[in-house]
C-alpha positions as CSV (number, residue, x, y, z in Angstrom):
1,X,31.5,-48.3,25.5
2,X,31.4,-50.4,22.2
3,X,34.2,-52.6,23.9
4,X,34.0,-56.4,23.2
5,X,34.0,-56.8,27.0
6,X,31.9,-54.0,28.0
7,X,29.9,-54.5,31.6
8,X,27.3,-52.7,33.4
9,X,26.0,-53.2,36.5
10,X,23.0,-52.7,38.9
11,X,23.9,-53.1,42.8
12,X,20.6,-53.1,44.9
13,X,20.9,-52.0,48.9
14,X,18.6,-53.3,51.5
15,X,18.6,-52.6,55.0
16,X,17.3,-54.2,58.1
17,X,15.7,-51.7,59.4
18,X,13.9,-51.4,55.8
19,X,12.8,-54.7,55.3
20,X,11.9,-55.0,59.3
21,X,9.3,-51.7,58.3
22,X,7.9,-53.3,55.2
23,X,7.7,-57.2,56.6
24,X,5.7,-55.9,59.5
25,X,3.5,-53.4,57.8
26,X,2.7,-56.4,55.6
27,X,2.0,-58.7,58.5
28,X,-0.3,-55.6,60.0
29,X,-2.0,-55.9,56.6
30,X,-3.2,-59.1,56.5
31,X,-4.0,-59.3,59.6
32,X,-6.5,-56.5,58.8
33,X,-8.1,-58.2,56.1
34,X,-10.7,-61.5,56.5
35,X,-8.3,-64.3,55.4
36,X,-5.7,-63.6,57.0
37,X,-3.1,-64.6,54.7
38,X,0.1,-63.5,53.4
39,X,2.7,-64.4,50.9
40,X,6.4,-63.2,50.9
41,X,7.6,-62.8,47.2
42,X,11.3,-63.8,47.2
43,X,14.9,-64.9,44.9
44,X,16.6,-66.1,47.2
45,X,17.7,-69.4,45.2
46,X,19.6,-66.6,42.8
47,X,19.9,-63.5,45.1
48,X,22.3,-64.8,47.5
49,X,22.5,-62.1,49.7
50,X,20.1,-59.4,49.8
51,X,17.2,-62.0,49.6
52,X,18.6,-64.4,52.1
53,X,18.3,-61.7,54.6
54,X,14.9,-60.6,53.6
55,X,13.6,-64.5,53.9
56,X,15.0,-64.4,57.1
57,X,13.4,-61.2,58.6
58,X,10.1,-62.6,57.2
59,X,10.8,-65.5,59.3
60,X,11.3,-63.4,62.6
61,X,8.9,-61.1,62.3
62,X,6.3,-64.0,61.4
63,X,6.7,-65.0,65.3
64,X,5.1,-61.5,66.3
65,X,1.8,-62.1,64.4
66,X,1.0,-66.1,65.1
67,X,-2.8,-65.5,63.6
68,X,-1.3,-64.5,60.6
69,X,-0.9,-68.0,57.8
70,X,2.2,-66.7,55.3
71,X,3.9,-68.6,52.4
72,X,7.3,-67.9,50.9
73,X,7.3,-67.7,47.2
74,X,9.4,-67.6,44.1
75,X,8.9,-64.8,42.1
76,X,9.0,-66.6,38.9
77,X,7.0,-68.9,40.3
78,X,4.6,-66.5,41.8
79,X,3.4,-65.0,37.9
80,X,2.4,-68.7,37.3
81,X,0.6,-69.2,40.6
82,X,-1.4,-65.3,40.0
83,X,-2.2,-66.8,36.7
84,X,-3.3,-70.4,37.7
85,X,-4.5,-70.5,41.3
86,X,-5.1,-66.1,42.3
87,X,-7.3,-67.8,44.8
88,X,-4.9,-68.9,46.9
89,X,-3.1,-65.6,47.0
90,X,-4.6,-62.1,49.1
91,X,-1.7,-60.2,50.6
92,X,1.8,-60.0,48.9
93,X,4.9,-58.2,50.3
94,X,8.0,-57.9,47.5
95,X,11.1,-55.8,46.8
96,X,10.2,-53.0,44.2
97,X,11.2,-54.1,41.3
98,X,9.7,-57.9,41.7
99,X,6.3,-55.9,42.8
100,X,6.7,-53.4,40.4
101,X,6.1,-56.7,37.5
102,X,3.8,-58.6,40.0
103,X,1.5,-55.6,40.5
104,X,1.5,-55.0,36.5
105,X,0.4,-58.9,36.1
106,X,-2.0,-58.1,38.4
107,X,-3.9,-55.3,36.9
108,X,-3.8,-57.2,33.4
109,X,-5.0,-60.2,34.8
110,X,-7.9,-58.0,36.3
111,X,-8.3,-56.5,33.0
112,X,-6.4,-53.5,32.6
113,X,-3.4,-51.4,34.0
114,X,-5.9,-48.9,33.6
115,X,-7.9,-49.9,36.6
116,X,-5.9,-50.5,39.3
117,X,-4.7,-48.4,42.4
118,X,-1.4,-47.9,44.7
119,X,-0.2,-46.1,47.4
120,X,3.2,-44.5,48.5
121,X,2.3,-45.4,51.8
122,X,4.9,-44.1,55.2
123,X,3.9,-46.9,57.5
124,X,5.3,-44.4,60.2
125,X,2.7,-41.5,58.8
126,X,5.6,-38.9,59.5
127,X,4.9,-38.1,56.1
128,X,2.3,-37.7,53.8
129,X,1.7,-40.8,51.2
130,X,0.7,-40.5,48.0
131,X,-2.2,-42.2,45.6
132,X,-2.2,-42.7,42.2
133,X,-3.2,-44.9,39.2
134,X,-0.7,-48.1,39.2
135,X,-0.3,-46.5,35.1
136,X,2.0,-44.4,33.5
137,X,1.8,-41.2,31.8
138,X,0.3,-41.8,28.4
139,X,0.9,-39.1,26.0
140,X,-0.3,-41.0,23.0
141,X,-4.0,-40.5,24.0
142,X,-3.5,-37.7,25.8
143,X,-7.0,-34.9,25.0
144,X,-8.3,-37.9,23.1
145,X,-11.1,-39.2,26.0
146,X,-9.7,-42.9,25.9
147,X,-7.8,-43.1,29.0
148,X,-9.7,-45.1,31.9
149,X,-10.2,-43.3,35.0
150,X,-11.1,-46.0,37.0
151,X,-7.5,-46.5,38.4
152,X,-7.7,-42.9,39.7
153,X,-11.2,-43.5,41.5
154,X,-10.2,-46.7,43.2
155,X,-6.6,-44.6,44.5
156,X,-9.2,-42.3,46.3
157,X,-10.8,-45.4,47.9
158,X,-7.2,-46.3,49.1
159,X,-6.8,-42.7,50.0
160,X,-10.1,-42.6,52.3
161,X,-9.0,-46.1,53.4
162,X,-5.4,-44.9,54.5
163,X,-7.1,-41.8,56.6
164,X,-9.7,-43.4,58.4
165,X,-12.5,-42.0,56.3
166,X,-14.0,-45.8,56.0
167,X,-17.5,-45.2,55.1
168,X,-16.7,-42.6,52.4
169,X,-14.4,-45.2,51.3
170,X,-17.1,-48.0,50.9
171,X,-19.5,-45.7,49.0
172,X,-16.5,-44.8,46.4
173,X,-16.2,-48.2,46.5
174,X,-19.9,-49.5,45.6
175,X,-20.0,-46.5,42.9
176,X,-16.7,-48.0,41.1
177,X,-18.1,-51.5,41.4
178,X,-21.4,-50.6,39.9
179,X,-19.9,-48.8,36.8
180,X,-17.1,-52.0,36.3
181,X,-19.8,-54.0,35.9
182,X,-21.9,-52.0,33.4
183,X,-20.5,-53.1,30.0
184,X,-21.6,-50.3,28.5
185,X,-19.6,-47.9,30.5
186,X,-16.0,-49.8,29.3
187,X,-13.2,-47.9,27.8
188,X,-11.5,-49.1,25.0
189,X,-8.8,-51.0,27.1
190,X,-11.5,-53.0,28.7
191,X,-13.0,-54.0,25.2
192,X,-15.8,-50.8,25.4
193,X,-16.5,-47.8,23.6
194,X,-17.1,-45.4,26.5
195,X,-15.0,-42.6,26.7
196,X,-13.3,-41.0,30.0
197,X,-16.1,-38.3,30.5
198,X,-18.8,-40.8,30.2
199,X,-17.4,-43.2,32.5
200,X,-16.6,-40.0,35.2
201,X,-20.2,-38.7,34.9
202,X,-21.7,-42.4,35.2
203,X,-19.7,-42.6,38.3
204,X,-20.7,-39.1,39.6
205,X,-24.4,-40.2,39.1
206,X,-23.9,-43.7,40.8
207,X,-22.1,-42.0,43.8
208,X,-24.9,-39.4,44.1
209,X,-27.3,-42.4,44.6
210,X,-24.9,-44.7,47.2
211,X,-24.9,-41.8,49.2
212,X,-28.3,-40.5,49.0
213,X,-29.4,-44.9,50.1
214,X,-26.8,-44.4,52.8
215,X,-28.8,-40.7,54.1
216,X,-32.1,-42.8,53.8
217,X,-30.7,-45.7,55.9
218,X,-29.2,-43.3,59.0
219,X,-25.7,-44.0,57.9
220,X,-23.1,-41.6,58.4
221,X,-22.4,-40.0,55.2
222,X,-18.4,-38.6,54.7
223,X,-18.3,-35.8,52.2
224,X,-14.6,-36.0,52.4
């Protein structure tokens, strides 16, 4: 340490069998949604190794899902294409650590890191998976009513999502999407004034009424 020719480094380990799992749970998820469409976030033009072989599984596990249209992307390049043309991206797979920047990008692009979702999802479902707000701990505003819970409403949607309970997802869903769009109900890192209660009790009230238009309709109703 302190030596004029000090070096550290970071060696990153990917298996076959590991990028198989993740390349065809990717391919399962677009196939799942409406368009259909999936990018592979890559390095291989600098990663020589590990990426080369994750380019190529993409390639063989494209052939088992011909319905699905994929695109292989930079990940530099990627940032300037969520930026510049997001419509032309839906479903993304990437190593963690280029997802782990991607997925950031993403939130702030929507608005906030304080909004969005993720899942520690088994593909297998040997073991449970985990939800939670894409954000950190923030112990600066910590008792202080200023952190954004929408991020941890919109991980229960994924939640519901992930174990089958669709229509209680949808309602969540509808309840979040009617309080994002009432200015009023903003926390400060959206631009508002609302504070974390306000925005959990406008929610609670908005959620009361989806599913009290869903009992009024015949749907089914999921209390889960």
């Amino acid at each position: 340490q302190g030596h004029p020719i000090e070096a550290a480094t970071d060696v990153s380990m990917m298996t076959r069998a590991g990028v198989e799992r993740i390349m065809r749970f990717a391919f399962k998820l677009a196939r799942s949604r409406p368009r259909k469409l999936l990018t592979v976030v890559t390095k291989s033009n600098a990663q020589r190794h590990a990426m080369v072989m994750w380019d190529e599984i993409a390639l063989q596990i494209s052939k088992e899902f011909p319905d699905v249209k994929w695109d292989k992307e930079l990940v530099d390049a990627c940032t300037a294409r969520m930026v510049n043309r997001p419509a032309t991206l839906d479903t993304l797979v990437a190593t963690n650590l280029h997802a782990d920047i991607l997925s950031d990008l993403a939130a702030a692009l929507a608005g906030s890191l304080g909004i969005a979702p993720t899942g520690n999802i088994d593909p297998e479902r040997r073991y449970p998976s985990m939800f939670e707000p894409i954000h950190g701990s923030a112990f600066d505003i910590m008792g202080k009513g200023l952190a954004n819970p929408v991020g941890t409403f919109w991980s229960l949607v994924m939640m519901l999502e992930h174990l089958g309970e669709d229509a209680a997802a949808k309602q969540m869903m509808q309840a979040i999407e009617s309080i994002t769009a009432d200015q009023t109900l903003h926390t400060r890192d959206l631009g508002g004034r609302a504070t974390t209660a306000q925005v959990t009790e406008a929610l609670c009230e908005r959620l009361s009424g989806v599913t009290a238009r869903a009992h009024s309709r015949g749907e089914d109703v999921d209390h889960a």
